[in-house]
C-alpha positions in Angstrom: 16.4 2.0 -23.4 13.6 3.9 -24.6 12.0 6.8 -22.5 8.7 6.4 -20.6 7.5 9.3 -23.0 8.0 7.8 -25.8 6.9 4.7 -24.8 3.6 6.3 -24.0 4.1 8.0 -27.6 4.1 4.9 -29.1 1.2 4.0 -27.4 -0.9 6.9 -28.4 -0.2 5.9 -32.0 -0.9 2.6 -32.1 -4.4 3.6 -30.0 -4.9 6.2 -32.9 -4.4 3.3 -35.7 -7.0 0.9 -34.5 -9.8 0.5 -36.7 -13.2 -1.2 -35.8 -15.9 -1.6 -37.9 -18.6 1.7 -38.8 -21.7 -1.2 -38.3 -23.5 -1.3 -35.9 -22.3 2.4 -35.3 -24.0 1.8 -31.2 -21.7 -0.9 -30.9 -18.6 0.8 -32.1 -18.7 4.1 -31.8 -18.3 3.8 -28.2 -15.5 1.8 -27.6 -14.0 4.6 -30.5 -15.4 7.0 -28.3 -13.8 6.1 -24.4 -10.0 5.2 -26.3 -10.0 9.0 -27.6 -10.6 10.0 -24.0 -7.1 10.0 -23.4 -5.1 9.3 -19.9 -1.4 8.7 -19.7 -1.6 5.1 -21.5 0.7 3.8 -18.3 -0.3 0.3 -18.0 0.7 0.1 -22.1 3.6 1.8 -21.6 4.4 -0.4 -18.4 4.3 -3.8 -20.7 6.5 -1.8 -23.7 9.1 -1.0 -20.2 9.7 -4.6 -19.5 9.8 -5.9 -22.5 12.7 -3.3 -23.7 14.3 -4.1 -19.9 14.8 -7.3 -21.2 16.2 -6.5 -24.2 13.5 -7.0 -26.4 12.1 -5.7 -29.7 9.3 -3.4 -28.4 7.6 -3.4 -31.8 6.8 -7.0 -31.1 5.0 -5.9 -28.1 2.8 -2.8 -29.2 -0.5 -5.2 -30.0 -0.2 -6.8 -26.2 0.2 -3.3 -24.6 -2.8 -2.6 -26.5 -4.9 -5.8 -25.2 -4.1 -4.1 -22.4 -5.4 -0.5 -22.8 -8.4 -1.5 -24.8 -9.0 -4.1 -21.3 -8.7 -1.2 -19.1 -10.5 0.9 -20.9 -13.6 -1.9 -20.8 -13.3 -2.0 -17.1 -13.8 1.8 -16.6 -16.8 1.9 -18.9 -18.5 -0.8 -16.7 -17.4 1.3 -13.8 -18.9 4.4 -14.7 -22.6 2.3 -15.4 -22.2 0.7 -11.6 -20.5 3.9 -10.0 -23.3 5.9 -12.1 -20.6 8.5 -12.7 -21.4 11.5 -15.4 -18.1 12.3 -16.4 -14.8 10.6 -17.3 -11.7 12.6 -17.8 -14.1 15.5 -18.1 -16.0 13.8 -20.8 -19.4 12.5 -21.1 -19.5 9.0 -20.3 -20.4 6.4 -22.4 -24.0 5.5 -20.4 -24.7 9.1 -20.5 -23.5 9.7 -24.0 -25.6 6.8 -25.5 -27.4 4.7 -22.5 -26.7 1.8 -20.1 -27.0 -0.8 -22.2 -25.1 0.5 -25.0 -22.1 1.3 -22.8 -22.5 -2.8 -20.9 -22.5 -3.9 -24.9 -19.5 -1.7 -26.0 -17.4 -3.0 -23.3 -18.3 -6.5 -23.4 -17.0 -6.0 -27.1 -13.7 -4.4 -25.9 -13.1 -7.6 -23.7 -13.5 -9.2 -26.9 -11.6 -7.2 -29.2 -8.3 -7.3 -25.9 -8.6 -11.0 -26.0 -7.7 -10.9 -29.9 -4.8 -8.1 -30.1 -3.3 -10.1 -26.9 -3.5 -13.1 -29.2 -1.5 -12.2 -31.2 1.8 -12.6 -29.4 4.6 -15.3 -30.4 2.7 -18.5 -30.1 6.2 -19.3 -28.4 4.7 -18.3 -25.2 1.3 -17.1 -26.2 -0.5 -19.9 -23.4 1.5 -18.3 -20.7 0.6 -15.3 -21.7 -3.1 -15.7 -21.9 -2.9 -17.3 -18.7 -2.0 -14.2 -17.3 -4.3 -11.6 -19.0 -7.0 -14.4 -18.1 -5.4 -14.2 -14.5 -5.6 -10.5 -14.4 -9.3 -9.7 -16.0 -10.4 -12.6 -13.0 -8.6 -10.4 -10.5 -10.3 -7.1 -11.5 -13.3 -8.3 -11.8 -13.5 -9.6 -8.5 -11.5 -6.5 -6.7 -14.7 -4.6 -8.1 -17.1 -6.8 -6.4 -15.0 -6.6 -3.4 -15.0 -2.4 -3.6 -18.8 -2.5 -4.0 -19.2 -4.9 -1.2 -17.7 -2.7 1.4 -20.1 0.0 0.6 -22.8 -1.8 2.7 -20.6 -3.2 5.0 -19.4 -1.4 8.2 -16.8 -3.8 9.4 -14.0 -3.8 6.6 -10.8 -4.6 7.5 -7.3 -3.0 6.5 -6.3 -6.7 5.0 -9.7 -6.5 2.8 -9.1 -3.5 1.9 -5.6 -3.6 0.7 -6.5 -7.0 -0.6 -9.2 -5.4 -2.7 -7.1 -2.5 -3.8 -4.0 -5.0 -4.8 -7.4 -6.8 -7.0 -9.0 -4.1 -8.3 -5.7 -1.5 -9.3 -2.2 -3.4 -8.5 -2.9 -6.7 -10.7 -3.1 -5.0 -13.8 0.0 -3.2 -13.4 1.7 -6.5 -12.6 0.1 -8.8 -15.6 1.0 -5.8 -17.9 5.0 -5.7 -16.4 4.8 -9.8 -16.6 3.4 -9.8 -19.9 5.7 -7.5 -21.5 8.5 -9.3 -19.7 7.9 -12.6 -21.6 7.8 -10.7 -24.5 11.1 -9.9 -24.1 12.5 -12.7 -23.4 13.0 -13.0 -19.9 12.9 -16.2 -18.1 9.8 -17.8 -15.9 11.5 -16.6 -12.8 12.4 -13.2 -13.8 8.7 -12.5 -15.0 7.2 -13.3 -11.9 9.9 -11.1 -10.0 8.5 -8.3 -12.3 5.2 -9.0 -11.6 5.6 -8.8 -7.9 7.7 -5.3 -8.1 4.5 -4.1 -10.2 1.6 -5.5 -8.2 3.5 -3.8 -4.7 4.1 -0.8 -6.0 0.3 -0.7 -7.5 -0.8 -1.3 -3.7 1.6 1.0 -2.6 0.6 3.7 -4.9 -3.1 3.5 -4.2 -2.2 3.9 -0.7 -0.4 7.4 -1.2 -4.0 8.1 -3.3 -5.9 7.6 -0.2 -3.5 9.7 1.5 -3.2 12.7 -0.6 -7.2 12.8 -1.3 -6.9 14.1 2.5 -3.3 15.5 2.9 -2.5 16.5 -1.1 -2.2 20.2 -2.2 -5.3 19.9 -5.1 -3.6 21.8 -7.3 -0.7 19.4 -7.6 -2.9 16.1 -6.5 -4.9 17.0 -9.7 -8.3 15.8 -8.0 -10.7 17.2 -5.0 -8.7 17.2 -1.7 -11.1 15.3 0.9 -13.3 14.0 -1.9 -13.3 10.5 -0.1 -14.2 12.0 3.4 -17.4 13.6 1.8 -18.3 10.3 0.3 -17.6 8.2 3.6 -15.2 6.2 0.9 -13.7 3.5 2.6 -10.2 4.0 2.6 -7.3 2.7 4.2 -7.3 5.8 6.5 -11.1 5.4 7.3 -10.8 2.4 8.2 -7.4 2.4 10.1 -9.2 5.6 12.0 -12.3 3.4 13.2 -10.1 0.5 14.5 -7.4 2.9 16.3 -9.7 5.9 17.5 -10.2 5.9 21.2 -14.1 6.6 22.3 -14.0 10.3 21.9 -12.7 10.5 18.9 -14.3 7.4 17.5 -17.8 9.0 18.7 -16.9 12.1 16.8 -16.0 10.4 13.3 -19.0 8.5 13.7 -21.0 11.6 14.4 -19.5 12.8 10.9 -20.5 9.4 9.0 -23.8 9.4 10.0 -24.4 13.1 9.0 -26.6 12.8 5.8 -26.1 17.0 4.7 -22.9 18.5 6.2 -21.7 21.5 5.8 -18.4 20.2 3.4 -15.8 22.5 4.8 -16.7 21.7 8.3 -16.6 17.6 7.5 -13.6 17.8 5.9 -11.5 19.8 8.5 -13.4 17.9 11.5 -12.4 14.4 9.9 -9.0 15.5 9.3 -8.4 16.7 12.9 -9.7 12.9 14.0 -6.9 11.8 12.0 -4.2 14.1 13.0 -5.6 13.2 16.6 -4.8 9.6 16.3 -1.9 9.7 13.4 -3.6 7.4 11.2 -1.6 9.3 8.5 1.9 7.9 10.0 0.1 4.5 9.9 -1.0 4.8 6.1 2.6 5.9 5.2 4.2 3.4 7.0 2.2 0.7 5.1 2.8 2.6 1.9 6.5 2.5 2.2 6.1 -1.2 3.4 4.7 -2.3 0.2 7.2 0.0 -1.8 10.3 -1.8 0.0 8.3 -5.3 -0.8 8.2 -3.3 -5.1 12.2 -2.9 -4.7 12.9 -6.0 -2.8 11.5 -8.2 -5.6 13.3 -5.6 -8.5 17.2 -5.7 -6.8 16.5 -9.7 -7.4 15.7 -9.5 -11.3 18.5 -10.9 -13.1 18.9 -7.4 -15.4 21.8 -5.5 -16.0 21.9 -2.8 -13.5 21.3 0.3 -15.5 17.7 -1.5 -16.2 16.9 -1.8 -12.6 17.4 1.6 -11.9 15.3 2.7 -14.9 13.0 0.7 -13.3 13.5 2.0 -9.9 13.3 5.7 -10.9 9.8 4.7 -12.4 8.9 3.6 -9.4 10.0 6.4 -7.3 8.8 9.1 -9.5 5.3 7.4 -8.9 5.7 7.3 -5.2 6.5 10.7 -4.9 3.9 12.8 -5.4 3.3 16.2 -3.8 1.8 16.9 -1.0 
């Protein structure tokens, strides 16, 4: 069994090799551009873990894991247009760097040029395979439109909202597991076991994001702590706190929504307090570890030797815990 490192090692090379045409330079040079951005290559490394699980030759999987990064990679460029964001991983972004329709044409041709390096698997099981990539893409795309939905609504649910998170994040890690677990040889009913351990933990996962963007030490989180309560982001514990607060409370958060220019300090700690007040954190970590146990239910059932499984399940727990 190879190590998550060099997994991801592998991954960075085989980003490094790819090779896309110098003409036209505005079509190219951006997709060039985002994949030298760096990131921790996970979801790659993620299909290259299953399919070496299985006991299969990861070489045969490298061009599927990177289908797979040049996909993701695609969706965060169309992100950044709609999100209007400046910066990605403390980089320029593409719509910045060249303009918006540049950066919408670049990334249509990254969809394109994922479709053909996931193609490229064994024809053996290549239509399964493309089902699921198809699958997946579907299932981002419309846990995006869900996510920008909610901004204008006021009456989100918790269901939506892990249903949109499980669309938009936890679908991609499970394709990517399911993926690299054909590739390996595992069986029909072994792949979709894998696929459900990745797309719980995914949801589980986002859900200790949501809580450590309020309750995370910054300098461990690696990101803003309350960044999501200054941008009235709906997130599980926003929206757990409007359906649980009692009227005082609930008059108070509201008070804090509403407020167009607050003082960020004061927001922060007032919004917190509301949530200490009615332990919505409890509630968020209690659906957290829900979804983990559903992650660990589905792996103890993969037919795997058990060294495998608790590579697997040490994965899974060094994502899960993160410092607070």
């Amino acid at each position: 069994m190879k190590t998550l490192n060099e997994l991801q090692t592998i991954i960075l090379k085989a980003v490094d090799d790819l090779h896309y045409p110098t003409q036209p330079p505005d079509l190219y040079e951006p997709i060039n551009y985002i994949l030298s951005l760096g990131g921790k290559r996970l979801r790659p490394a993620l299909l290259l873990m299953a399919c070496d699980v299985f006991g299969g030759d990861v070489n045969k999987a490298i061009k599927a894991s990177l289908a797979i990064e040049v996909f993701h990679n695609f969706t965060l460029m169309h992100d950044d247009i709609m999100d209007k964001a400046p910066l990605r991983r403390g980089k320029i972004t593409v719509h910045e760097r060249w303009n918006q329709n540049v950066a919408i044409l670049a990334g249509d041709a990254m969809m394109v040029e994922a479709n053909k390096l996931m193609l490229q698997v064994d024809d053996s099981i290549l239509r399964p395979v493309m089902d699921i990539f198809n699958d997946t893409a579907t299932g981002v795309c419309e846990g995006q439109q869900f996510d920008m939905s909610f901004e204008s609504r006021d009456d989100v649910r918790a269901d939506e909202y892990v249903n949109m998170i499980r669309l938009k994040t936890a679908v991609l890690l499970g394709g990517a597991l399911k993926i690299g677990a054909l590739i390996g040889g595992a069986s029909q009913e072994d792949a979709a076991l894998l696929y459900t351990f990745g797309e719980q933990l995914g949801i589980a996962f986002q859900l200790q994001d949501d809580i450590l963007d309020v309750y995370g030490d910054p300098d461990k989180f690696g990101k803003q702590v309350g960044g999501d309560i200054l941008s009235n982001k709906k997130t599980y514990l926003l929206i757990k706190a409007l359906e649980m607060a009692d009227e005082d409370n609930l008059s108070e958060l509201n008070k804090w929504l509403s407020n167009a220019q607050p003082n960020p300090q004061e927001k922060v700690a007032a919004v917190t307090a509301i949530y200490n007040n009615i332990k919505v954190r409890e509630v968020a970590e209690q659906a957290m570890q829900a979804y983990a146990n559903e992650a660990f239910t589905a792996l103890d059932a993969i037919n795997i030797p058990e060294e495998n499984k608790q590579y697997l399940h040490s994965f899974a727990d060094s994502l899960l815990v993160r410092e607070f």
